[in-house]
mmJSON file of the N, C-alpha and C atoms, coordinates in Angstrom:
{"data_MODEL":{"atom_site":{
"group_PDB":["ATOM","ATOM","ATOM","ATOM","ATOM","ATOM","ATOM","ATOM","ATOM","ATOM","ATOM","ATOM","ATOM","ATOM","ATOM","ATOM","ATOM","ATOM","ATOM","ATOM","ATOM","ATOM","ATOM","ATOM","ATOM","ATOM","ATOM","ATOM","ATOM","ATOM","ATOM","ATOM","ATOM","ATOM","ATOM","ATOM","ATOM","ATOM","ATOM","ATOM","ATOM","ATOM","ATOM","ATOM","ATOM","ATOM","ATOM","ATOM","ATOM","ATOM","ATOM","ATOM","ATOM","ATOM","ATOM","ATOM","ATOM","ATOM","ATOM","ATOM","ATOM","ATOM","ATOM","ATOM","ATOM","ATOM","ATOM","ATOM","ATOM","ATOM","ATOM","ATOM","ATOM","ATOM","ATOM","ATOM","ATOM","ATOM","ATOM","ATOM","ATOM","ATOM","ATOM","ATOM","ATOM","ATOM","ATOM","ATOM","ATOM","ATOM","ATOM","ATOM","ATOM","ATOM","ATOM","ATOM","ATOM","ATOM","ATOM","ATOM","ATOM","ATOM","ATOM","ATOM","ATOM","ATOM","ATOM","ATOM","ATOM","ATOM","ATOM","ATOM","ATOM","ATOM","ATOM","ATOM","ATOM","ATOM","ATOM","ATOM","ATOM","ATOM","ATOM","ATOM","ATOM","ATOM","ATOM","ATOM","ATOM","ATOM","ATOM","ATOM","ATOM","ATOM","ATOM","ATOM","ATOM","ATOM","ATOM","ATOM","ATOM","ATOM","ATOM","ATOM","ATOM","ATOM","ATOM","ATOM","ATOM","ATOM","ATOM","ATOM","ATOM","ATOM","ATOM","ATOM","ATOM","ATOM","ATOM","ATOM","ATOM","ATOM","ATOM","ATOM","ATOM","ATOM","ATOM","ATOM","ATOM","ATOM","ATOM","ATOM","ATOM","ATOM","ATOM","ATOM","ATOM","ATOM","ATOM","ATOM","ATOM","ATOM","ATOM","ATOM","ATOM","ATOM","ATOM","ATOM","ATOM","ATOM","ATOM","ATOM","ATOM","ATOM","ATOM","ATOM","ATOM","ATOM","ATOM","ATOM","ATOM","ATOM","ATOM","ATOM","ATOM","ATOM","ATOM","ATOM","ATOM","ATOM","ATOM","ATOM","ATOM"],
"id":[1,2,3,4,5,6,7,8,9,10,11,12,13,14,15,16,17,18,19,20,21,22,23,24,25,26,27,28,29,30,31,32,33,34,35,36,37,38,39,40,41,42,43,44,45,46,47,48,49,50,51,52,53,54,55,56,57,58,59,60,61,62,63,64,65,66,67,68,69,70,71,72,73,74,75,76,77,78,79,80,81,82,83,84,85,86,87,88,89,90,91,92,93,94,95,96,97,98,99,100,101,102,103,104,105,106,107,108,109,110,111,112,113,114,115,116,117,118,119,120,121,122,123,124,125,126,127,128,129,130,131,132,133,134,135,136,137,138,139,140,141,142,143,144,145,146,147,148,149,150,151,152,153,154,155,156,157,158,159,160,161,162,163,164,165,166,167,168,169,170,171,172,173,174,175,176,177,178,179,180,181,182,183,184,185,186,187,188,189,190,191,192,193,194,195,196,197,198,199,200,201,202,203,204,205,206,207,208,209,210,211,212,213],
"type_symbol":["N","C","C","N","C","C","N","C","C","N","C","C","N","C","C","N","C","C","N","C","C","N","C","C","N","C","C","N","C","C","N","C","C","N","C","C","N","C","C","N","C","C","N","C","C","N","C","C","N","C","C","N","C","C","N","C","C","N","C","C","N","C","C","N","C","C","N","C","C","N","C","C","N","C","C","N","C","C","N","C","C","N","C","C","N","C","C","N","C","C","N","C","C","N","C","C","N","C","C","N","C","C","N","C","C","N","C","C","N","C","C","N","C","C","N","C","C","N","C","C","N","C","C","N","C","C","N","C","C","N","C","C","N","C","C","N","C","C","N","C","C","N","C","C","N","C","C","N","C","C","N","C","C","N","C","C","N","C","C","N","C","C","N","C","C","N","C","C","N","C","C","N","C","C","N","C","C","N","C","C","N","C","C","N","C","C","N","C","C","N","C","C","N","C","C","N","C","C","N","C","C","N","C","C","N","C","C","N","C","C","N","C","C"],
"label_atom_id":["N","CA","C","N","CA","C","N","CA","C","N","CA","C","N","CA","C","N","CA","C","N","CA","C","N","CA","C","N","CA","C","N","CA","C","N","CA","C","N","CA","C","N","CA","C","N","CA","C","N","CA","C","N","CA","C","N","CA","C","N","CA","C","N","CA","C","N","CA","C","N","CA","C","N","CA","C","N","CA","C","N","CA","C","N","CA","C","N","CA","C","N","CA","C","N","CA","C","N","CA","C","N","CA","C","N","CA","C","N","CA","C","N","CA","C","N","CA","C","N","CA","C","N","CA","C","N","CA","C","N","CA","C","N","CA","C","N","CA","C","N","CA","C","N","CA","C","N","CA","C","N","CA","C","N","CA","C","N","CA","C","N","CA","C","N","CA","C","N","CA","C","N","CA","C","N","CA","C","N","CA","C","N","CA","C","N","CA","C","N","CA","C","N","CA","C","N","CA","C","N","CA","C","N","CA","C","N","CA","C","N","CA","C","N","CA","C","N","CA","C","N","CA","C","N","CA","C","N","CA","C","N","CA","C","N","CA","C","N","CA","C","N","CA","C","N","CA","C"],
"label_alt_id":[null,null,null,null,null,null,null,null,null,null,null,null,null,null,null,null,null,null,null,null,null,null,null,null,null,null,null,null,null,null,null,null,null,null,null,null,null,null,null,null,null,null,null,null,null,null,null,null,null,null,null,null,null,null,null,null,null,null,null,null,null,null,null,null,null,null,null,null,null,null,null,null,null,null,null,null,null,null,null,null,null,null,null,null,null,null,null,null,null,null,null,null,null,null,null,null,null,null,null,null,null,null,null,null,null,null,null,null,null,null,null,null,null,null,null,null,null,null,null,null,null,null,null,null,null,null,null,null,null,null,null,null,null,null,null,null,null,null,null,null,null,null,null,null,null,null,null,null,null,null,null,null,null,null,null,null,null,null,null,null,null,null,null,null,null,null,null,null,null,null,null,null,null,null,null,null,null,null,null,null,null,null,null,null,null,null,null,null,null,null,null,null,null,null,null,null,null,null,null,null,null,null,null,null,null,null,null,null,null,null,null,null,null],
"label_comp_id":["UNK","UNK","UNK","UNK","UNK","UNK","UNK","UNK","UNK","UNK","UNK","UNK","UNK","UNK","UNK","UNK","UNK","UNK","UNK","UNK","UNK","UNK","UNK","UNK","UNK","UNK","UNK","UNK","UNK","UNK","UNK","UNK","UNK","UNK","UNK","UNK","UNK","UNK","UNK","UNK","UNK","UNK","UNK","UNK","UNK","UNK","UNK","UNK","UNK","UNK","UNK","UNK","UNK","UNK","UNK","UNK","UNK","UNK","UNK","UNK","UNK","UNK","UNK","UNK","UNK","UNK","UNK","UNK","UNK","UNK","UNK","UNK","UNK","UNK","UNK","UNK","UNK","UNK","UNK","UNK","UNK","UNK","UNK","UNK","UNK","UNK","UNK","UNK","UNK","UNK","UNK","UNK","UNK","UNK","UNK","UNK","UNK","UNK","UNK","UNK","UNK","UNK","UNK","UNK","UNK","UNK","UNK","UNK","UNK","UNK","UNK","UNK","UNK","UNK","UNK","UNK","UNK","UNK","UNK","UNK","UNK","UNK","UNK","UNK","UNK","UNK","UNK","UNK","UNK","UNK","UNK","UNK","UNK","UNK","UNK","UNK","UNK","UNK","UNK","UNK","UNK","UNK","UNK","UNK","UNK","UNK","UNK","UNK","UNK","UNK","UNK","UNK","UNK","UNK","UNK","UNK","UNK","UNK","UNK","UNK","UNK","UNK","UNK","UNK","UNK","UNK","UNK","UNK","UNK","UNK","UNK","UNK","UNK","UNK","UNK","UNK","UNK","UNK","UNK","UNK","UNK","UNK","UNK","UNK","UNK","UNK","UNK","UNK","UNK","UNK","UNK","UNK","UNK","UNK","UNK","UNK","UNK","UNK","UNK","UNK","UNK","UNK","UNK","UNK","UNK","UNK","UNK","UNK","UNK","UNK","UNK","UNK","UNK"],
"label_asym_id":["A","A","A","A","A","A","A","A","A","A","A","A","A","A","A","A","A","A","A","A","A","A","A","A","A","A","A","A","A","A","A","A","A","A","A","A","A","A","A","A","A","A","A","A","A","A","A","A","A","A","A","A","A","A","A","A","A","A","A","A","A","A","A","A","A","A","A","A","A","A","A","A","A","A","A","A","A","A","A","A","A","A","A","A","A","A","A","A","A","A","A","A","A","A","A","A","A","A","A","A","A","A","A","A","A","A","A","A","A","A","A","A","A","A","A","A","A","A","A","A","A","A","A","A","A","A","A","A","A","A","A","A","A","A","A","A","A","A","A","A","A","A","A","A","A","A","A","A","A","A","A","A","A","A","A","A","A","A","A","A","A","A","A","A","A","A","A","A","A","A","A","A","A","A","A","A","A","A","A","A","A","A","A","A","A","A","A","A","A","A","A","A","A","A","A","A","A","A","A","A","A","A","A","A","A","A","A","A","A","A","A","A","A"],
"label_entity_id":["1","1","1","1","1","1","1","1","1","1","1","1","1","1","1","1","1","1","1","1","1","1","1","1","1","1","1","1","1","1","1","1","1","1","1","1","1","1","1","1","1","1","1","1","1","1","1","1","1","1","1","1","1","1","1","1","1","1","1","1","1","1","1","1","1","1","1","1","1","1","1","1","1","1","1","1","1","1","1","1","1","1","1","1","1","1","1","1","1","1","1","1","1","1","1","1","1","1","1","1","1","1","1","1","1","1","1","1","1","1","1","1","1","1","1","1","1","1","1","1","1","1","1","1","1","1","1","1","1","1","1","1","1","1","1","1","1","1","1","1","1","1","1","1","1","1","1","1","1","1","1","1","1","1","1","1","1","1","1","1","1","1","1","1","1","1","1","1","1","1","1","1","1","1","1","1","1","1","1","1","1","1","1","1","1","1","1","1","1","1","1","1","1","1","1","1","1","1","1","1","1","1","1","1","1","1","1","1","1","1","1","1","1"],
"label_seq_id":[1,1,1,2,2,2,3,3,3,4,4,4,5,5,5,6,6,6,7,7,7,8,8,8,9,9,9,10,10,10,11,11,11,12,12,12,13,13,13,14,14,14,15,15,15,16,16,16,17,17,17,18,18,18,19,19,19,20,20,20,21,21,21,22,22,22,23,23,23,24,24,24,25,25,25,26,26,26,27,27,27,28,28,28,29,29,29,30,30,30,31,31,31,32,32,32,33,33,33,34,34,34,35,35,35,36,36,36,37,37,37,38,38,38,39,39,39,40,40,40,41,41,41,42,42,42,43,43,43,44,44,44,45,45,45,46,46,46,47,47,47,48,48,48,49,49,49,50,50,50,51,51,51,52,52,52,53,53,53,54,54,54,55,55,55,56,56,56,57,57,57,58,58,58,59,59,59,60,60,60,61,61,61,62,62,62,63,63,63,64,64,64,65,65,65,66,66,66,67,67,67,68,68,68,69,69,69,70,70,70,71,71,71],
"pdbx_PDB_ins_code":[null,null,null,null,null,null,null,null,null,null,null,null,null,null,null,null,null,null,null,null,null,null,null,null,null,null,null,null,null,null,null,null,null,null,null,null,null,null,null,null,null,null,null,null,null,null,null,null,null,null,null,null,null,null,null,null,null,null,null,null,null,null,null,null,null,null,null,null,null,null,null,null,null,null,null,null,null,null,null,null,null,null,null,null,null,null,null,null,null,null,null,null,null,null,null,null,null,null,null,null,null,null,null,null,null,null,null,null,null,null,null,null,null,null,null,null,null,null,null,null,null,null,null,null,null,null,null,null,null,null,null,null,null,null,null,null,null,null,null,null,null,null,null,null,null,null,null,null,null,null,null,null,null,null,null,null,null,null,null,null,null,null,null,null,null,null,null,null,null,null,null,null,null,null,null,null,null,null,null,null,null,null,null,null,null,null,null,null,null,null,null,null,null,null,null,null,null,null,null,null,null,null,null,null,null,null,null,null,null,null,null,null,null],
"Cartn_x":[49.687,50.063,49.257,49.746,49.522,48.513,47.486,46.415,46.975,47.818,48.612,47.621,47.077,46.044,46.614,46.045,47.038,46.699,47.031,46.575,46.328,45.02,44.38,44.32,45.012,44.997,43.58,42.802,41.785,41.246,42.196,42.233,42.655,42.657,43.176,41.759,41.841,40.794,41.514,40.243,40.293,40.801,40.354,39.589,41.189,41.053,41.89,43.39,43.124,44.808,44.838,43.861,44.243,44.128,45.204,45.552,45.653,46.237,46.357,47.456,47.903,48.344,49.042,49.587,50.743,51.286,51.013,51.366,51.097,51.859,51.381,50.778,50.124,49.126,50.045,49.625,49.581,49.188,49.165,48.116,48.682,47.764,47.562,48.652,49.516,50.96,52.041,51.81,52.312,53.234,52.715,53.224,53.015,54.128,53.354,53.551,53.043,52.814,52.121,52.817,51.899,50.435,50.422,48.578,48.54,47.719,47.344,45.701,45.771,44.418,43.922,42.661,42.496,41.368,41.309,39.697,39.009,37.721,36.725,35.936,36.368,36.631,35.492,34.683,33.05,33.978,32.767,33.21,31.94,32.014,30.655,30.945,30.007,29.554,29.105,30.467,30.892,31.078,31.034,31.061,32.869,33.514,34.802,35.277,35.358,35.827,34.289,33.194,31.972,31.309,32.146,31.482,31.269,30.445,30.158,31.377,32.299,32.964,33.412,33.418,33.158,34.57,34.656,36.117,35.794,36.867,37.244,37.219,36.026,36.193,35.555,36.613,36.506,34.887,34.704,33.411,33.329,34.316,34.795,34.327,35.064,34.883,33.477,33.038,31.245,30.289,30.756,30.122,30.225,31.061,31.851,31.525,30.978,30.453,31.589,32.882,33.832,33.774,32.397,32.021,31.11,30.727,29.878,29.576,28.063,27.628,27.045,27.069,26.564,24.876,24.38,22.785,22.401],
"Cartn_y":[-54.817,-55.865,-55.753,-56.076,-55.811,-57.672,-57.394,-58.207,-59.016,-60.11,-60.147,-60.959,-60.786,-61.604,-62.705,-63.636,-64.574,-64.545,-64.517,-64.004,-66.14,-65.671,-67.034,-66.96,-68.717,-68.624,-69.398,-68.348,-68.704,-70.482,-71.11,-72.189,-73.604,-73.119,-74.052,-74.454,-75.593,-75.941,-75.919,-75.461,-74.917,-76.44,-77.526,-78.511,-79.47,-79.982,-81.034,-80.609,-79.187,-78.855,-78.836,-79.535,-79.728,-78.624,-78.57,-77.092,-77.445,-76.391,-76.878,-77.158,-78.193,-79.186,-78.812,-78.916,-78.341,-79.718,-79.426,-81.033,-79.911,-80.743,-80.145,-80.892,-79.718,-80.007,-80.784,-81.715,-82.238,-82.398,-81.499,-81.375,-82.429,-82.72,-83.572,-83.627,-82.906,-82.779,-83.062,-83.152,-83.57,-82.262,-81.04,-79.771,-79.565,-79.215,-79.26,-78.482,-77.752,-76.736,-77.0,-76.274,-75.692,-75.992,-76.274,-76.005,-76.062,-75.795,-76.071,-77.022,-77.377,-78.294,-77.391,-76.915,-76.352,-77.165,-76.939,-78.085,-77.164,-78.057,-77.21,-76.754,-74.995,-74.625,-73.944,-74.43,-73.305,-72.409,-70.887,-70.108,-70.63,-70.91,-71.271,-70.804,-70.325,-70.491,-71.612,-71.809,-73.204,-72.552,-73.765,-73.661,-73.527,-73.018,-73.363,-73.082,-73.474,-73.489,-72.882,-73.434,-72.996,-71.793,-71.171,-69.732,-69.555,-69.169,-69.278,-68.172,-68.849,-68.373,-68.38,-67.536,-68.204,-68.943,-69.871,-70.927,-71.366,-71.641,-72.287,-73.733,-74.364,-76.349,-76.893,-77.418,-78.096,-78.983,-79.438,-80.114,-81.614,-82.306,-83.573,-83.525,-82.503,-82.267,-81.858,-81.043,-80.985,-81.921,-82.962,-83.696,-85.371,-85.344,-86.287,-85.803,-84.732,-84.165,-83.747,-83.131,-83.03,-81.562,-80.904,-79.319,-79.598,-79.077,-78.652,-77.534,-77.627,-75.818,-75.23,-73.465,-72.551,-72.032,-72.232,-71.437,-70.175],
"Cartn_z":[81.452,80.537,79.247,78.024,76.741,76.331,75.903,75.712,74.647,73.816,72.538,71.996,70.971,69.992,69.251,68.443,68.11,66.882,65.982,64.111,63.921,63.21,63.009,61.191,61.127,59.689,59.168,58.205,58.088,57.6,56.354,56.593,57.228,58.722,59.068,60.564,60.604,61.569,63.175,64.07,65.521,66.383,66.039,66.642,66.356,65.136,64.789,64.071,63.763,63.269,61.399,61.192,59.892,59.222,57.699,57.054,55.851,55.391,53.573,52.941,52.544,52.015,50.393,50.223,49.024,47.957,46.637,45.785,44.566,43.284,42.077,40.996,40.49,39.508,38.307,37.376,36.404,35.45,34.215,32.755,32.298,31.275,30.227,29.387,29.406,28.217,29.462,30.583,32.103,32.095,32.047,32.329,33.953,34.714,36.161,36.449,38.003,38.716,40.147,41.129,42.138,42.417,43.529,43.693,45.226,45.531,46.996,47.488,48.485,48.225,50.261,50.102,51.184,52.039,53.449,54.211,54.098,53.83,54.392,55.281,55.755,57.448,57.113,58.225,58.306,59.982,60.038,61.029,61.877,62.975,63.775,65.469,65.615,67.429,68.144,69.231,69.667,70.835,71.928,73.651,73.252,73.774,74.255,75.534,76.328,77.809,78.754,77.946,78.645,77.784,77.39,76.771,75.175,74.847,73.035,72.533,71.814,70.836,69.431,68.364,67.012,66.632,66.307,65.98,64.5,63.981,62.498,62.66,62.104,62.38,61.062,60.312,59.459,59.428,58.248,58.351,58.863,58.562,59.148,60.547,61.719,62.778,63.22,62.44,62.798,62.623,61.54,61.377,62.472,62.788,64.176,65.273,65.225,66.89,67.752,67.653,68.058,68.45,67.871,67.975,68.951,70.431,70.874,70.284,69.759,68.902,70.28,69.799,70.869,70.212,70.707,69.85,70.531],
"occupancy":[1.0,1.0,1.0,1.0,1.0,1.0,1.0,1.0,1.0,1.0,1.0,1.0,1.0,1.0,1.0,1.0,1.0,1.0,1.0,1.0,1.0,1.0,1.0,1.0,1.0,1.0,1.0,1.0,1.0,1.0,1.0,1.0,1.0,1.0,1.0,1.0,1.0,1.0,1.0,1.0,1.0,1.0,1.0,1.0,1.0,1.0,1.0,1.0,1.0,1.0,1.0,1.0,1.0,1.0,1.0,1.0,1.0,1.0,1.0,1.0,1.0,1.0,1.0,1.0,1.0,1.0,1.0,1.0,1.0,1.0,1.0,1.0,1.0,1.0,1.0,1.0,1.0,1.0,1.0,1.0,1.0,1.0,1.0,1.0,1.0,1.0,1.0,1.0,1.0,1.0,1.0,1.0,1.0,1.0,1.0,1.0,1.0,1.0,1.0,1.0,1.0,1.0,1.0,1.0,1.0,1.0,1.0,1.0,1.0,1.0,1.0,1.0,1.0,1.0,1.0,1.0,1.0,1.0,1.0,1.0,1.0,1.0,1.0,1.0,1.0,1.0,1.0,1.0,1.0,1.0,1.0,1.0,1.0,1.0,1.0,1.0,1.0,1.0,1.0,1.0,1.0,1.0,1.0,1.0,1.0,1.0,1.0,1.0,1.0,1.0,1.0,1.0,1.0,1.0,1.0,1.0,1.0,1.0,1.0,1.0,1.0,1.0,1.0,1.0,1.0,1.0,1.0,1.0,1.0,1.0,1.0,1.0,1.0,1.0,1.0,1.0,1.0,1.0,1.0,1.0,1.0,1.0,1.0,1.0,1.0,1.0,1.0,1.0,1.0,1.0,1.0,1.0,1.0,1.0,1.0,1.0,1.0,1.0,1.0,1.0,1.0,1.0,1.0,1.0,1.0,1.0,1.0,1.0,1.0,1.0,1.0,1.0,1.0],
"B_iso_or_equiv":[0.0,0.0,0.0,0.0,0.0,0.0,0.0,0.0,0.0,0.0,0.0,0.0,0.0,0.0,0.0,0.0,0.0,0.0,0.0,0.0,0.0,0.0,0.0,0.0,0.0,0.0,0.0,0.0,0.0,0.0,0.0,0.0,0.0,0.0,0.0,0.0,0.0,0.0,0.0,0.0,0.0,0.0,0.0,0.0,0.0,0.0,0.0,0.0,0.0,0.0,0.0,0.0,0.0,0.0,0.0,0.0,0.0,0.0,0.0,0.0,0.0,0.0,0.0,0.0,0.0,0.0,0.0,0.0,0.0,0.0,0.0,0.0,0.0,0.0,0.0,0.0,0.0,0.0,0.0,0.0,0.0,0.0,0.0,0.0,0.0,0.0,0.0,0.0,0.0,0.0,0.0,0.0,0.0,0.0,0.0,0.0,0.0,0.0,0.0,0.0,0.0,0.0,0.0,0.0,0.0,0.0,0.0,0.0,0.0,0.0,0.0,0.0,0.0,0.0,0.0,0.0,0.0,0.0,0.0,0.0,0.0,0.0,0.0,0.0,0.0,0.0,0.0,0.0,0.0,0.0,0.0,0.0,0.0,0.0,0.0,0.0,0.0,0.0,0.0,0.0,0.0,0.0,0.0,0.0,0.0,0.0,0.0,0.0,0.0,0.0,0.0,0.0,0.0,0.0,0.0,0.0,0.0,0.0,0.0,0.0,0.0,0.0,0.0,0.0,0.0,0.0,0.0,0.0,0.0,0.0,0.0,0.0,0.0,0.0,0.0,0.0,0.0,0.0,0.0,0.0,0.0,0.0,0.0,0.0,0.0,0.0,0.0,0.0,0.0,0.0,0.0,0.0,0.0,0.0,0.0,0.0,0.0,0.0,0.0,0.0,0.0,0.0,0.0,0.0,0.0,0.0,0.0,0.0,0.0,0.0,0.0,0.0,0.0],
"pdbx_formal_charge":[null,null,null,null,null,null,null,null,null,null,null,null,null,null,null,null,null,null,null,null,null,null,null,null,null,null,null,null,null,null,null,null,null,null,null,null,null,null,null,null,null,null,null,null,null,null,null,null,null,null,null,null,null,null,null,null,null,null,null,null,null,null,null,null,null,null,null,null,null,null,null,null,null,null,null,null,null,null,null,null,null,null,null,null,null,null,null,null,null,null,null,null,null,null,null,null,null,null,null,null,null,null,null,null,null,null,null,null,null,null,null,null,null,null,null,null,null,null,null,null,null,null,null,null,null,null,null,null,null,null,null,null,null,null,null,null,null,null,null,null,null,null,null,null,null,null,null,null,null,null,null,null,null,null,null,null,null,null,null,null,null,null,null,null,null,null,null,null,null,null,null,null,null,null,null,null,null,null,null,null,null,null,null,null,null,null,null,null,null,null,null,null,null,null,null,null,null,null,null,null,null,null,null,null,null,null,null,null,null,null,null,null,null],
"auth_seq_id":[1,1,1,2,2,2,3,3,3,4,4,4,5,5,5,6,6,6,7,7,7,8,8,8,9,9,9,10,10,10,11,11,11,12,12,12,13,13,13,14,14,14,15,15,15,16,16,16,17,17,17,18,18,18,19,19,19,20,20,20,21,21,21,22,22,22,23,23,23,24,24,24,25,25,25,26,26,26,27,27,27,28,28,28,29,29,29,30,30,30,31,31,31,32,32,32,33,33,33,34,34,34,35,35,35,36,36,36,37,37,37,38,38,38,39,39,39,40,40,40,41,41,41,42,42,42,43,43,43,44,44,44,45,45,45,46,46,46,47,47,47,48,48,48,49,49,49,50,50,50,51,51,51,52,52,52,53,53,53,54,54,54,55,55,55,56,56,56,57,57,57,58,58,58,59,59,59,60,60,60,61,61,61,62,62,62,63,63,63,64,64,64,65,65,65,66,66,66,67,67,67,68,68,68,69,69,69,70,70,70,71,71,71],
"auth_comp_id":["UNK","UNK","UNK","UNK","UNK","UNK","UNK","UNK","UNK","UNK","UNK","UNK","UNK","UNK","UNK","UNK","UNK","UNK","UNK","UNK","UNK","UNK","UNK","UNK","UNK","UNK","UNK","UNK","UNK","UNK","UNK","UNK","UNK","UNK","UNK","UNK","UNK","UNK","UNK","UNK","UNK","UNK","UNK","UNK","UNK","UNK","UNK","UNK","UNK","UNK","UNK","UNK","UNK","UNK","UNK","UNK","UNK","UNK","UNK","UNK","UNK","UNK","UNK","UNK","UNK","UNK","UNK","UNK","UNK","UNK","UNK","UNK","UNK","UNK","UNK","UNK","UNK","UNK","UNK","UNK","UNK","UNK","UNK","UNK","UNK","UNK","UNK","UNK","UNK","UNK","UNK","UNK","UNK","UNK","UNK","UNK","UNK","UNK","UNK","UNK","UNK","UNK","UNK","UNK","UNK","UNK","UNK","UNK","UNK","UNK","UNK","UNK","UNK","UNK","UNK","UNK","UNK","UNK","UNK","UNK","UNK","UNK","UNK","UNK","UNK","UNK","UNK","UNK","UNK","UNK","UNK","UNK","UNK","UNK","UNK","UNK","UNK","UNK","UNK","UNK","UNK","UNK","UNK","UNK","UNK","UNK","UNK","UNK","UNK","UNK","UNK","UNK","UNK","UNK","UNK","UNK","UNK","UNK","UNK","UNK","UNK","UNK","UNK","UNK","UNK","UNK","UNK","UNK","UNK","UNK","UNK","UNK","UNK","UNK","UNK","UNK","UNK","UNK","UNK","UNK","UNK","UNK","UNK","UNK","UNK","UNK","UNK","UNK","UNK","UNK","UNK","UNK","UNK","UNK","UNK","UNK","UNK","UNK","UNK","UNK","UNK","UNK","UNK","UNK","UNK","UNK","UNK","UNK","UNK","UNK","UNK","UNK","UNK"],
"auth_asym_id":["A","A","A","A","A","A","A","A","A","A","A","A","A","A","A","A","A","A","A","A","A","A","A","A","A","A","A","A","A","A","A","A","A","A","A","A","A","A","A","A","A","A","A","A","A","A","A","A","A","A","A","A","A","A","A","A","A","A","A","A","A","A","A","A","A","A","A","A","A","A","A","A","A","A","A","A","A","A","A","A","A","A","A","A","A","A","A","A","A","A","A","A","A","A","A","A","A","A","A","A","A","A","A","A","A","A","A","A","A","A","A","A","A","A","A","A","A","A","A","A","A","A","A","A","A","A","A","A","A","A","A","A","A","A","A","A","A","A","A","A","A","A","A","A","A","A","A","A","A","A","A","A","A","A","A","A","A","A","A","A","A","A","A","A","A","A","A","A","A","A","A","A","A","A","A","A","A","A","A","A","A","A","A","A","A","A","A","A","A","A","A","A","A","A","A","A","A","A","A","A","A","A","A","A","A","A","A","A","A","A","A","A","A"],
"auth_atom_id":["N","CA","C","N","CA","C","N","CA","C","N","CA","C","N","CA","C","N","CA","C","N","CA","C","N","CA","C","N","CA","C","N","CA","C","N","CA","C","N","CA","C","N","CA","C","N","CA","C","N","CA","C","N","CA","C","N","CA","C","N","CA","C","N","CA","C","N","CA","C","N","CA","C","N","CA","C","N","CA","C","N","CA","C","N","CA","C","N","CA","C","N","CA","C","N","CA","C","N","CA","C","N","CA","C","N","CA","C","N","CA","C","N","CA","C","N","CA","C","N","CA","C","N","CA","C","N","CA","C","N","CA","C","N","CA","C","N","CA","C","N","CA","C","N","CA","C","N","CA","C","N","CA","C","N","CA","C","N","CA","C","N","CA","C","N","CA","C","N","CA","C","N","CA","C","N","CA","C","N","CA","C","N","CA","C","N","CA","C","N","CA","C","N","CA","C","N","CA","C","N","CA","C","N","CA","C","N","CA","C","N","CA","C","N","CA","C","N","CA","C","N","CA","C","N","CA","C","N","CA","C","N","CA","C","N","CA","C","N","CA","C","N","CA","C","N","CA","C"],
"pdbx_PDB_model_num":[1,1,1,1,1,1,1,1,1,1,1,1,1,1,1,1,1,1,1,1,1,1,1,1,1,1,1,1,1,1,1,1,1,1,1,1,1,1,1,1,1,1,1,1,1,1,1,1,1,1,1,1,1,1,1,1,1,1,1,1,1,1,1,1,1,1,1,1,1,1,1,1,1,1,1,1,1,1,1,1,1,1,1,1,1,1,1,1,1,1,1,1,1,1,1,1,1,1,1,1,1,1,1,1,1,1,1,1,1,1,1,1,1,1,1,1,1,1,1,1,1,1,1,1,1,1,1,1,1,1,1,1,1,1,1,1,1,1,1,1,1,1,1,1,1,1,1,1,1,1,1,1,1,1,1,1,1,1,1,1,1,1,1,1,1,1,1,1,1,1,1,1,1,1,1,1,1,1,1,1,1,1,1,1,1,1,1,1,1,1,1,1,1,1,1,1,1,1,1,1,1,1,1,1,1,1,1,1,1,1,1,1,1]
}}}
């Protein structure tokens, strides 16, 4: 059997799901455009199912304790 990896999108958090968010920009002459607004995902070593693995968790989530960290 073939091991299938799962392609991880870098901004998006392990824990709570949250991702990046899409709205447009607005200048001053109200010219608009595109933008994206991204979280901010630290890479950290975390228990997950007992064993230290490095996961993507927003700071919200680290800061709520929702991360067991691995040391």
């Amino acid at each position: 059997m073939e091991k299938i990896e799962e392609v991880q999108n870098m901004a998006k958090c392990d824990i709570c799901g949250k991702g990046v968010t899409f709205g447009i920009r607005v200048s001053h002459s109200h010219r608009r455009s595109n933008r994206a607004w991204k979280p901010n995902v630290q890479r950290v070593k975390a228990l997950v199912d007992g064993t230290p693995r490095h996961i993507y968790a927003c700071t919200r989530c680290l800061r709520s304790d929702k991360v067991q960290r691995a040391l």
